[in-house]
Structures are given as C-alpha cells and as structure tokens.
Legacy VTK file of the C-alpha trace (Angstrom):
# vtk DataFile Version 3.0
C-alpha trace
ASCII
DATASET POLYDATA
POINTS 72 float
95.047 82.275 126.135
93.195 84.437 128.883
91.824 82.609 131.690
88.890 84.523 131.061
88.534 84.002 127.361
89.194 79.858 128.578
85.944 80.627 130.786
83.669 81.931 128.330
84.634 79.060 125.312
83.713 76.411 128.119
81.043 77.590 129.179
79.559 78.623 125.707
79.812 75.250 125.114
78.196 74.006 128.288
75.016 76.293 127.464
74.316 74.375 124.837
74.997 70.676 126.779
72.525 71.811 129.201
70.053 71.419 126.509
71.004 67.594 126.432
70.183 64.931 129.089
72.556 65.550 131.933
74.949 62.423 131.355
74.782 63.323 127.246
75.330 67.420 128.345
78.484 65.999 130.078
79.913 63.464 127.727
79.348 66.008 124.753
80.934 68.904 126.713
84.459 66.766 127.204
84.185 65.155 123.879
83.774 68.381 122.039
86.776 69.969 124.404
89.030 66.547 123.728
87.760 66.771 120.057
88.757 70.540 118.782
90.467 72.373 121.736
94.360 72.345 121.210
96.160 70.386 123.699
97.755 74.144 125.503
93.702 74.674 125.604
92.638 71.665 127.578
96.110 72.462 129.703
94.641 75.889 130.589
91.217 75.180 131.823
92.153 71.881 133.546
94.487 74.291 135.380
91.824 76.420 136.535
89.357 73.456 137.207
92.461 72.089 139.318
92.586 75.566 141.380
89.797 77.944 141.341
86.975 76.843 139.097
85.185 80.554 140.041
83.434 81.244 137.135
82.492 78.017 135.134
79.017 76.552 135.057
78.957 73.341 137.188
78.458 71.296 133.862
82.146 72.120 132.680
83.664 71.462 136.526
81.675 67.720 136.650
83.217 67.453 132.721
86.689 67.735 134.442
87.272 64.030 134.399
86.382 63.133 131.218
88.791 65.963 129.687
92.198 64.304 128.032
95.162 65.907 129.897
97.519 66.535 127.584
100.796 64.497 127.365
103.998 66.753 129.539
LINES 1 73
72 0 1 2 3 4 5 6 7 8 9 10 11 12 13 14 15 16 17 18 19 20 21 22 23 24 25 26 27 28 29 30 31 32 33 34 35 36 37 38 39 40 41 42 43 44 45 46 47 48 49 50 51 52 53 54 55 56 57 58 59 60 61 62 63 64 65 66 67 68 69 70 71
C-alpha cells in the first residue's frame, strides 16, 4: 500500500479521535489500527512513524506506541 494512501487512512481516523478526550482520541486511534488494519498495514505506517512521520497529524505519531507491531 502507498505511503500516501497509509497517511490519509491514519489520519482519517485521527480526525475523528480528535473529537474524543485526548487520552480516549489516542487509545481509540491504536485500538481501531490494532483492531481492523492488516498486520502488512500496521508494518507500513509504523515504518514511516519510525522514519519520517511528515505528513501525519500529531495524534497518530503520539498513537505510535500503543500500535501492535506485527510478529517478523
């Protein structure tokens, strides 16, 4: 998947977190990554929050840690 389609899903989903309380906005945003992004997915944008993070909204780079890493 594109880096910059990657981008855009996380950050979709981060529009709507930021409608949550801040700790809930975060939790949610990794939870719904972990929950229904395939495991190549998670692989891809941990990758880019790893290296350059240009791009996403701060809410998906202070979700890093909370994302599952996929096993490999």
């Amino acid at each position: 998947m594109s880096r910059e389609k990657i981008i855009r899903m996380a950050n979709q989903i981060a529009l709507f977190m930021e409608t949550k309380p801040h700790d809930e906005g975060v939790a949610g945003l990794a939870a719904h990554i972990n929950d229904f992004w395939e495991p190549g997915m998670r692989a891809r944008l941990l990758e880019l929050l790893d290296g350059e993070a240009d791009g996403l909204r701060p809410m998906v780079v202070e979700s890093a840690p909370q994302i599952r890493r996929p096993p490999g």
